[in-house]
LUMFITOR-415748 format. One line per 4 residues: number of its first residue (from 1); for each residue x, y, z of C-alpha. Coordinates in Angstrom, 1 decimal. Example, Ala and Ser with C-alpha at 12.3 -4.5 7.8 and 13.67 -1.06 7.14 Angstrom:
2
1 = 12.3:-4.5:7.8; 13.7:-1.1:7.1
This chain:
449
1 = 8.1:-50.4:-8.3; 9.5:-48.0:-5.5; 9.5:-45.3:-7.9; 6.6:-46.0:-9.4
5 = 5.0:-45.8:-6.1; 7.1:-42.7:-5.3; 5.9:-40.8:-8.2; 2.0:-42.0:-7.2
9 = 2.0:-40.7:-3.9; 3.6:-37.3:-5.1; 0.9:-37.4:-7.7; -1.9:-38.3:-5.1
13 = -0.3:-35.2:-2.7; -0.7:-32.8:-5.1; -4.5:-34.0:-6.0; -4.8:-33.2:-2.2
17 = -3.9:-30.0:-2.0; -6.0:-29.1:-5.1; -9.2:-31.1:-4.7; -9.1:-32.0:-0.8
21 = -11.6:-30.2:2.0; -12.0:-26.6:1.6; -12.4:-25.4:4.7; -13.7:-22.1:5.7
25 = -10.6:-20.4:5.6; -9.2:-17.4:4.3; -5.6:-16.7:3.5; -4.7:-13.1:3.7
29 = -1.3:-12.1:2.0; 0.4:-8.5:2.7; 3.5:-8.5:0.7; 4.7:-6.2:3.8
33 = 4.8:-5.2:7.1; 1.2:-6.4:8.6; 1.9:-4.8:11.6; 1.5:-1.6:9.5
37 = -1.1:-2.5:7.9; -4.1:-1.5:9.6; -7.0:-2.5:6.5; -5.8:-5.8:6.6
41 = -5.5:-6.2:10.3; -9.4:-5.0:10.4; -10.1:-7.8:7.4; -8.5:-10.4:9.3
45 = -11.1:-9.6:12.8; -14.1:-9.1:10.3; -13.6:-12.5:9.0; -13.8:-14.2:12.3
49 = -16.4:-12.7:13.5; -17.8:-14.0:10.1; -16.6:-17.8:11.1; -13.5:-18.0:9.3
53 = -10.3:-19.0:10.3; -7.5:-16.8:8.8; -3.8:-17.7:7.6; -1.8:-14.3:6.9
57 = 1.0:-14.5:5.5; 3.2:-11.5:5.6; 6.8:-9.7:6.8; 7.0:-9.0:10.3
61 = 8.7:-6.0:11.5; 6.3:-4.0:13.8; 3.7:-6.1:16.1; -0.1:-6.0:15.1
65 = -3.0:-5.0:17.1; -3.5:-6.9:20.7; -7.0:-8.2:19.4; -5.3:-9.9:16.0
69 = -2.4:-11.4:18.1; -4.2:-12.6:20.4; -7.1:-13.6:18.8; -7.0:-17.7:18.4
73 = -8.5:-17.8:14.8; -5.7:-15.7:13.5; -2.4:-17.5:12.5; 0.4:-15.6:11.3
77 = 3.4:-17.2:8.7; 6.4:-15.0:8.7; 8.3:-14.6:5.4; 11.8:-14.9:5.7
81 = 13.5:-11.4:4.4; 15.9:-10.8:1.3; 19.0:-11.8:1.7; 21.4:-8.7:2.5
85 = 23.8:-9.5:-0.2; 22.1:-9.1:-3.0; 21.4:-5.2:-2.6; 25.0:-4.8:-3.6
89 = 24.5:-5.8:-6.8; 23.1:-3.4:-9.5; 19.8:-2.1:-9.4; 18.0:-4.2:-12.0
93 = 19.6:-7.4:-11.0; 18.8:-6.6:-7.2; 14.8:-6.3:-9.1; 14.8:-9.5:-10.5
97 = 16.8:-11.6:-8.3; 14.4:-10.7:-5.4; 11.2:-11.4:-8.4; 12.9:-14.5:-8.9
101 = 13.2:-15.4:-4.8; 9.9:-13.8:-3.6; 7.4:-15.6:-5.8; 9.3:-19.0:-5.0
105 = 9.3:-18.3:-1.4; 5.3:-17.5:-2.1; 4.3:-19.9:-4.1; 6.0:-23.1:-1.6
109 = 4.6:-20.9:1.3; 0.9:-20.6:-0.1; 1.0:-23.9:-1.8; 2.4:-26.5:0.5
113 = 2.4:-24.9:4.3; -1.2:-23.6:4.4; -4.4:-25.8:4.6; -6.8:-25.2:1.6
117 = -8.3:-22.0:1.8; -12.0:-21.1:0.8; -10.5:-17.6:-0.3; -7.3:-15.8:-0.9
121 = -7.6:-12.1:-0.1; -4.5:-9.8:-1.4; -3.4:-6.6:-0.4; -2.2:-4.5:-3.8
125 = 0.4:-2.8:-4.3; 2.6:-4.7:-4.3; 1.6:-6.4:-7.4; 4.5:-7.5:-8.6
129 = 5.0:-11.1:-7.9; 2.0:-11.7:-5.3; -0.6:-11.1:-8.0; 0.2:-13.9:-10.8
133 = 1.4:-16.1:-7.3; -1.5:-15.4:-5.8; -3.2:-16.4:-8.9; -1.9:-19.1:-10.2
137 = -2.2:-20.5:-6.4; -5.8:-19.8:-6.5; -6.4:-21.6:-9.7; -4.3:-25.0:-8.6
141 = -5.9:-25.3:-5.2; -9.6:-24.5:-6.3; -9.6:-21.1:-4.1; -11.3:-17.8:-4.6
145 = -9.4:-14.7:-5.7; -10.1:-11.5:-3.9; -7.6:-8.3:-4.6; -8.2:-5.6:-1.9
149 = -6.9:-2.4:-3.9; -5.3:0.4:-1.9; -3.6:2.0:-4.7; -1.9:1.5:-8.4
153 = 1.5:-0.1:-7.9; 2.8:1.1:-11.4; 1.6:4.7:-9.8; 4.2:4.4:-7.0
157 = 6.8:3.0:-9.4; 6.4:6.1:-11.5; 7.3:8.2:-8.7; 11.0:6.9:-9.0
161 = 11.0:6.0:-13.1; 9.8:8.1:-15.7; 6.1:6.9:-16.8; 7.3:5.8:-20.2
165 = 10.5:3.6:-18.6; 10.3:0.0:-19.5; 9.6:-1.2:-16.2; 6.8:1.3:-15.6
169 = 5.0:0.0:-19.1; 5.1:-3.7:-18.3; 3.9:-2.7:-14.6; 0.8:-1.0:-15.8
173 = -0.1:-4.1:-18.4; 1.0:-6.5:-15.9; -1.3:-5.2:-12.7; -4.2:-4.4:-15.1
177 = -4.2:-8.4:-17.0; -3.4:-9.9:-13.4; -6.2:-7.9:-11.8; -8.8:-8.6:-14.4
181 = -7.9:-12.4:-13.3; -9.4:-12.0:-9.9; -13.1:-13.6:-8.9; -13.6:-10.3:-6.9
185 = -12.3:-7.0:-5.8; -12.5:-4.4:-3.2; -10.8:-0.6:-3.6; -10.9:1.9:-0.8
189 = -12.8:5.0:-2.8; -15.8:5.6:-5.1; -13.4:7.2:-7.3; -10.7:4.2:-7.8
193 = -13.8:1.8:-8.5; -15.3:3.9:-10.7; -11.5:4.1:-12.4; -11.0:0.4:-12.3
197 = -14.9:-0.3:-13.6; -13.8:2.2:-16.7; -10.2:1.6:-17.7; -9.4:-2.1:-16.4
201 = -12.9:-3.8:-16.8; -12.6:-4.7:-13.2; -15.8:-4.4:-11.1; -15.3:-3.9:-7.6
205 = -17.0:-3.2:-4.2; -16.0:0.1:-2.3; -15.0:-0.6:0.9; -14.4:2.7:2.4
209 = -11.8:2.8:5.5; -13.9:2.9:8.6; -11.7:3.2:12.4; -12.9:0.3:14.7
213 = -13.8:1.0:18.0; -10.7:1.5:19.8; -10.1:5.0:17.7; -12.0:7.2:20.2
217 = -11.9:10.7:22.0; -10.4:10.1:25.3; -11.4:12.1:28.6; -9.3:14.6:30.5
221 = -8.3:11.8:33.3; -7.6:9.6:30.4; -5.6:12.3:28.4; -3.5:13.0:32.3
225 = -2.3:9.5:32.6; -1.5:8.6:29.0; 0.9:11.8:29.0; 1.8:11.0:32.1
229 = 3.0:7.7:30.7; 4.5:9.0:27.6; 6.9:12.0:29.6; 8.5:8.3:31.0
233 = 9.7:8.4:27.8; 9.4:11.2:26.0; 10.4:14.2:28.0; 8.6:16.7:25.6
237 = 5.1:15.3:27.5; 6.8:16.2:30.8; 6.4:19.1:33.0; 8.8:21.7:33.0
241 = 9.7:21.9:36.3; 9.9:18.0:36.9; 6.4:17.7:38.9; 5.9:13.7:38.5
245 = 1.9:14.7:38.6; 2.2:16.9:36.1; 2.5:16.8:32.4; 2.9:19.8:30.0
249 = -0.6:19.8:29.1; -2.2:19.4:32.2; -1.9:18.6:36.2; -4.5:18.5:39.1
253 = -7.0:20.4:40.6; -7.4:20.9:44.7; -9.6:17.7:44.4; -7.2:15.6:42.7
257 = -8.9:15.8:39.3; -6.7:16.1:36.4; -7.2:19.9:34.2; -5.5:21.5:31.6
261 = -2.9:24.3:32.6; -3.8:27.7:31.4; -1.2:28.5:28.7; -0.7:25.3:27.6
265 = 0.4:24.4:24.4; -1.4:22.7:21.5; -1.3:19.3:21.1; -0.5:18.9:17.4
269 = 0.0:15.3:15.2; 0.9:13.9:12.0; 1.6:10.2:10.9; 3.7:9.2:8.1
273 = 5.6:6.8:6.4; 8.4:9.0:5.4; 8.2:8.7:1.6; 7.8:10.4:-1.5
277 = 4.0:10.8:-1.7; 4.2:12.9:1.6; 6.7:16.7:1.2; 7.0:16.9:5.6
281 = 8.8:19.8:3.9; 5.0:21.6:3.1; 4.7:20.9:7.1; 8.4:22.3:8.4
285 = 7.6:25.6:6.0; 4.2:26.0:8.0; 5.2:25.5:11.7; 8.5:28.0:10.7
289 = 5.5:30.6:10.1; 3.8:29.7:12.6; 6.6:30.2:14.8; 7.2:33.7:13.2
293 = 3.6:34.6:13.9; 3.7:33.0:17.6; 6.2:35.7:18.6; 4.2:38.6:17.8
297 = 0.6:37.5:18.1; 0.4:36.1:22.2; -2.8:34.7:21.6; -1.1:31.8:19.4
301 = 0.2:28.9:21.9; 3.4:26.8:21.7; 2.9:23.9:19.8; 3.6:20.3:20.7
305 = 4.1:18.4:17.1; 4.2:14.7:17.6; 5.0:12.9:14.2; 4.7:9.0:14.5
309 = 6.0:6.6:12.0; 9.0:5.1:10.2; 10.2:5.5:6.7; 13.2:6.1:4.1
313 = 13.1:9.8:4.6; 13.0:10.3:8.2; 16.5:10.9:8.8; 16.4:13.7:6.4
317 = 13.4:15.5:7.9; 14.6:15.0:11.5; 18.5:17.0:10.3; 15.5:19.7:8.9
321 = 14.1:19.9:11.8; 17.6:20.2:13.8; 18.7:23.3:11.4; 15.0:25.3:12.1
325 = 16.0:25.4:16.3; 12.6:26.5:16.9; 11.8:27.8:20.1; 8.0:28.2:20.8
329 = 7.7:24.6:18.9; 8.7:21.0:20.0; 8.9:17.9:17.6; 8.8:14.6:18.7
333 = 9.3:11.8:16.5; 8.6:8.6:18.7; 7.4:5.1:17.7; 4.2:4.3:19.6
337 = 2.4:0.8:20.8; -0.1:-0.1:18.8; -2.7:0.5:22.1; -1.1:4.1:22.2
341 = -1.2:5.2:19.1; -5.4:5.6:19.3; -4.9:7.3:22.6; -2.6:9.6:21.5
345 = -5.3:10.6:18.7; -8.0:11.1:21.2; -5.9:13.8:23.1; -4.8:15.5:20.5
349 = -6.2:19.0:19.4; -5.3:19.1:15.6; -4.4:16.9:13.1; -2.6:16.8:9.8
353 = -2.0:14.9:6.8; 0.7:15.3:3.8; -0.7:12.6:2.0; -1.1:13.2:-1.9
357 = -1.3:9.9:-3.0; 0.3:8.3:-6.4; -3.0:8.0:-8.1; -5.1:10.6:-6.6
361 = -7.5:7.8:-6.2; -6.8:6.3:-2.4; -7.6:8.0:0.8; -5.5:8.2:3.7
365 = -5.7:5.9:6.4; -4.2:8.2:9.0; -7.4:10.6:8.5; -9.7:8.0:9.0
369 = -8.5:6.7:12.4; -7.9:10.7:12.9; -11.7:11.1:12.3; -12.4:8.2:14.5
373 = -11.1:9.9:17.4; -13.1:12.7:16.7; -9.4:15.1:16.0; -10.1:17.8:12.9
377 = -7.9:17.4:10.4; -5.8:19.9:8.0; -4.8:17.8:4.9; -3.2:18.3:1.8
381 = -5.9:18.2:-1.1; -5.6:15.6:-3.9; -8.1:14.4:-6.5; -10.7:12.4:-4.5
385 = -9.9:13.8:-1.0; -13.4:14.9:-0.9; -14.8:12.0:-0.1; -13.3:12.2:3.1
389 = -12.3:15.5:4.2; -15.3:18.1:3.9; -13.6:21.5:3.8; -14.3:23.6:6.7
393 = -16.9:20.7:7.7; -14.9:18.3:9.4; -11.8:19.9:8.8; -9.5:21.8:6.1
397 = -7.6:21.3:2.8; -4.3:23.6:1.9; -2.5:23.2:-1.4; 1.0:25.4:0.3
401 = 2.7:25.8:2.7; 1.2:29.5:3.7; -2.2:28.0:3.5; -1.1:25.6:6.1
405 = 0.4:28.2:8.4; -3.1:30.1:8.2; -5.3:27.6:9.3; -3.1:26.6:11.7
409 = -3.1:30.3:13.3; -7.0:30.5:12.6; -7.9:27.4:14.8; -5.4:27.5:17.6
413 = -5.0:30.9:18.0; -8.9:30.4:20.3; -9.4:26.9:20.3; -13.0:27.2:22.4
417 = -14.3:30.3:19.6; -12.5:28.9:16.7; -14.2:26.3:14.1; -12.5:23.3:15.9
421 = -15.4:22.5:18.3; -17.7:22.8:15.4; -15.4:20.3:13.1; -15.4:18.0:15.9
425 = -19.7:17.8:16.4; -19.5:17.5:12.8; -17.5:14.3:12.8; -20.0:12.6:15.2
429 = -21.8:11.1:12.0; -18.5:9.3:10.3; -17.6:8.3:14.2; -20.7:6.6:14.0
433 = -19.8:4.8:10.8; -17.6:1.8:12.0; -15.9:-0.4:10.2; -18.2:-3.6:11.3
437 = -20.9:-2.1:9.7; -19.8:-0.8:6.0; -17.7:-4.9:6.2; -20.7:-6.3:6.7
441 = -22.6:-4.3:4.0; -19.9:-4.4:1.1; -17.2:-7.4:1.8; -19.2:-9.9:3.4
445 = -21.0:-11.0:0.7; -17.3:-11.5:-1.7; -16.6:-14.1:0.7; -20.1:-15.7:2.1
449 = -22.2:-16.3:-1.8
């Protein structure tokens, strides 16, 4: 009879978790860093303003946003990491092993931990295991499916196998049967739903990337203290002569209000993860010209080059940098707050993005918060770019190196006659375009019918 009753309770459990009260709750799962994940971050606020609470369920690694932290509605699970031993076994058993442990991990995580959620929404790529997880979770406990896609994961395996390798083939037929499986999808470009609607049978809702309102133009006094801040740690914000009320870029009038120096240098920044789908070498080749050019034409400044982010590569591009011992140009590399990061956007003078993409069919987010802070941006064209960045609207595109150099001379070399102040009148429109508004319009209604 104790077994018997045993095996009814499990049973009666189980029934629980699939038929019991579905709240209005959402489970988001980033198969990743959420901390570096801005989209989902911005998912995770739009829902609660839309009365949902939210389970994410992620790897940790860098600290979110101050408004998802702290925000009550907003629980974050931690997944535990791969065990370290297994990358020293070969590279197809290290594959499947971790497979084999991550959609475990998942499925007891999403299954028995988590209250019943109205809807699951899942970031892809990754695909591979969270999609047929994330699936088969849905289907047991009765919850909605909703794939947000940022790009093709079988796109970003192909940059390290050839397209035709085994594991390539199954990744295209796996992410394209698994995402035809979903009750409803989102993609960030016209392009990639119009790609997914013709290829994949998979209709989806364009949700372009919109900044919230923290991404902003600063003003001077705001610019003063937050270099200020940064030469605390950073000595390339500093100024030269150690004046503590100073900073390279500017310092303070008679009255006490903060001014830029004459002959200051441009304030120059990139963002990247330090992979594949971004050549910094396109970037090192241009400021090397630039640097040429700066020491014959006087009427191109020194250029401050902040480059934020972490990834595989940046190792390699920071011994690059070393070898070019530039001397009219300073690279920094530092890791920034989340708070600072927008702030250091809305000082800036010029942006620039290396991002090509794997598919040619997802925009990068670094423009978008970029654009937010009303910064111009010079960025490396690619197939659907264009729905983004308006050449010499709102900013430029370059397909070399040289081209790069040129339109980096062209807009610093006067920034108050060049085409930068026109750029930046032009962005008012898409500054005007926040993220609340296109949610409201084009995700909303996945998760409130």
């Amino acid at each position: 009879m104790l077994l018997e009753a045993c095996c009814l309770l499990a049973l009666l459990a189980l029934m629980w978790k699939r038929f019991g009260p579905r709240s209005k709750r959402a489970c988001v799962l980033v198969l990743g860093d959420f901390g570096r994940s801005p989209r989902m971050q911005y998912h995770c606020l739009s829902l609660t303003r839309a009365g949902f609470d939210v389970d994410v369920v992620a790897y940790g690694g860098s600290e979110p946003h101050n408004s998802v932290r702290d925000n009550p509605k907003i629980s974050v699970s931690l997944l535990n990491p791969m065990p370290q031993f297994i990358n020293k076994l070969p590279r197809l058993v290290v594959y499947l092993v971790k497979v084999v442990l991550q959609s475990l991990q998942l499925f007891c995580h999403l299954y028995f931990s988590l209250s019943r959620p109205s809807h699951l929404l899942l970031q892809n790529p990754p695909a591979i295991p969270t999609m047929v997880v994330a699936w088969a979770v849905c289907r047991l406990r009765g919850t909605e499916f909703i794939i947000d896609w940022h790009n093709y994961a079988h796109t970003i395996l192909s940059m390290a196998l050839p397209k035709n390798h085994v594991l390539v083939r199954f990744a295209v037929w796996y992410e394209r049967f698994f995402g035809r499986m979903a009750d409803n999808a989102v993609c960030v470009t016209d392009a990639m739903r119009e790609d997914l609607a013709k290829n994949w049978g998979v209709a989806a809702a364009t949700m372009h990337d919109r900044p919230p309102a923290l991404f902003r133009p600063l003003d001077l006094d705001q610019r003063h203290h937050l270099f200020l801040q940064l030469s605390q740690q950073y000595p390339i914000f500093a100024d030269p002569d150690g004046d503590p009320n100073r900073t390279v870029f500017t310092q303070l009038d008679a009255s006490g209000t903060p001014e830029y120096r004459s002959a200051r240098p441009a304030l120059l920044v990139s963002s990247t993860s330090w992979t594949e789908d971004e050549d910094f070498g396109v970037l090192l080749e241009a400021l090397s010209v630039y640097e040429q050019r700066s020491l014959t034409e006087r009427n191109l400044p020194p250029l401050v080059c902040v480059i934020t982010g972490k990834g595989p590569q940046k190792q390699f591009y920071l011994e690059q940098i070393k070898k070019l011992q530039f001397t009219r140009i300073q690279v920094e590399t530092p890791w920034l707050q989340a708070a600072d990061y927008p702030r250091l956007l809305g000082s800036a003078d010029l942006g620039v993005s290396l991002h090509t993409s794997s598919s040619g069919l997802d925009l990068p987010m670094k423009v978008v918060d970029m654009f937010g802070c009303g910064l111009p941006v010079l960025a490396h064209d690619f197939r659907c770019l264009a729905e983004l960045v308006r050449h010499k609207h709102n900013g430029m595109v370059f397909m070399t190196s040289g081209e790069l150099a040129s339109q980096l001379g062209q807009l610093l070399g006067d920034p108050e006659q060049s085409d930068l102040l026109d750029f930046r009148e032009n962005l008012l429109e898409f500054r005007l375009q926040r993220w609340e508004q296109h949610w409201n319009t084009n995700v909303a209604p996945l998760f409130l019918d």
